[in-house]
C-alpha positions as CSV (number, residue, x, y, z in Angstrom):
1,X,36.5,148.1,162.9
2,X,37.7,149.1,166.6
3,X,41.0,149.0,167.2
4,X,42.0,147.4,170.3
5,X,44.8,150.0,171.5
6,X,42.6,153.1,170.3
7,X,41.9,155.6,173.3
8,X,39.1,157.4,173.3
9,X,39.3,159.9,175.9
10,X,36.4,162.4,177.4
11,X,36.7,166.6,177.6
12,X,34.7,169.1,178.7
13,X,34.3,172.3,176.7
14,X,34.8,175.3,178.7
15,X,32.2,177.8,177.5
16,X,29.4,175.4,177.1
17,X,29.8,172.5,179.3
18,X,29.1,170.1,176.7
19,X,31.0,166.4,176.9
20,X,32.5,165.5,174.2
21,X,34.1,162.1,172.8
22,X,37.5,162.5,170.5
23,X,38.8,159.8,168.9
24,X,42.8,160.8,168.7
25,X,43.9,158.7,165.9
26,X,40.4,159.8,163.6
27,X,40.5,163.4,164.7
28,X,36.8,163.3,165.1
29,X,34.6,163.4,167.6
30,X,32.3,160.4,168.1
31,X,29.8,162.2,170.5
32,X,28.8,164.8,172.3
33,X,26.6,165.4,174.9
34,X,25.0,168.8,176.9
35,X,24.8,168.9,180.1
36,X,21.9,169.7,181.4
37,X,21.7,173.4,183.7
38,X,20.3,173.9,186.7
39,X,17.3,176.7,186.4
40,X,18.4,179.1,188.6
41,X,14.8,180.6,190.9
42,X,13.6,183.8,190.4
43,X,15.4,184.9,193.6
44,X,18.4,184.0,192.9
45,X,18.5,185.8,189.5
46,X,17.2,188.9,191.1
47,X,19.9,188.9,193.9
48,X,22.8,188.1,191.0
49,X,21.8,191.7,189.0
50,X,21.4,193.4,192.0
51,X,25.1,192.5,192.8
52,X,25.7,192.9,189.1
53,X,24.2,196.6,189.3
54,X,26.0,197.0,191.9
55,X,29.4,196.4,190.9
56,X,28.8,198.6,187.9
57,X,27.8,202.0,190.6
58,X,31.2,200.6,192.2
59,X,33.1,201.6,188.7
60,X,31.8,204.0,187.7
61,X,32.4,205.4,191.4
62,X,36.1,204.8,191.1
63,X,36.0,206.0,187.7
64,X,34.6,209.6,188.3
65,X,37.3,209.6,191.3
66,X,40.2,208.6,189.1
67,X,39.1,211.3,186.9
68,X,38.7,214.0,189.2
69,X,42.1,213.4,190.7
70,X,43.5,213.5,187.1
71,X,41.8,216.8,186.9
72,X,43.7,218.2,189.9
73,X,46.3,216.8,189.0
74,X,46.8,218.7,185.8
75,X,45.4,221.9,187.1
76,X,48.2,221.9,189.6
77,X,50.9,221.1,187.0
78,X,49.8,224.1,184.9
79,X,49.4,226.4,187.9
80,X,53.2,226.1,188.6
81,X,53.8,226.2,185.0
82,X,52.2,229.1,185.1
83,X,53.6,230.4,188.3
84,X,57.2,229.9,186.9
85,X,56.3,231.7,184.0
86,X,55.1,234.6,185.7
87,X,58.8,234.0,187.6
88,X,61.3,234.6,184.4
């Protein structure tokens, strides 16, 4: 039986894209339904890793510069360390 004032309302999961029908008052869900994709061409996955390999030189760009100033950092911290050592 189908109630006349039952909602049944429509969502969208986020990871997969897949519709899905909830009944509220059952806390089921009636149906579901994937969407079909888009097949992406052979171009356009080769330009997406390209900028994908390319973000990762950016890090690890940043990440070697990060650590060398971290390095200079602390080598002039124990140079005056050792400077006002020297000092007393």
């Amino acid at each position: 039986m189908v109630e006349k004032n039952k909602k049944i309302f429509q969502v969208e999961c986020t990871i997969c894209h897949t519709l899905l029908w909830i009944d509220p008052i059952a806390h089921k869900i009636l149906k579901s339904e994937k969407v079909k994709r888009k097949k992406d061409s052979l171009d356009e996955m080769l330009l997406k890793e390209k900028k994908r390999k390319e973000g990762f030189a950016r890090k690890f760009d940043a990440t070697a510069e990060l650590q060398e100033k971290k390095r200079r950092e602390a080598q002039e911290k124990f140079k005056k360390a050792f400077d006002r050592i020297k000092k007393q």
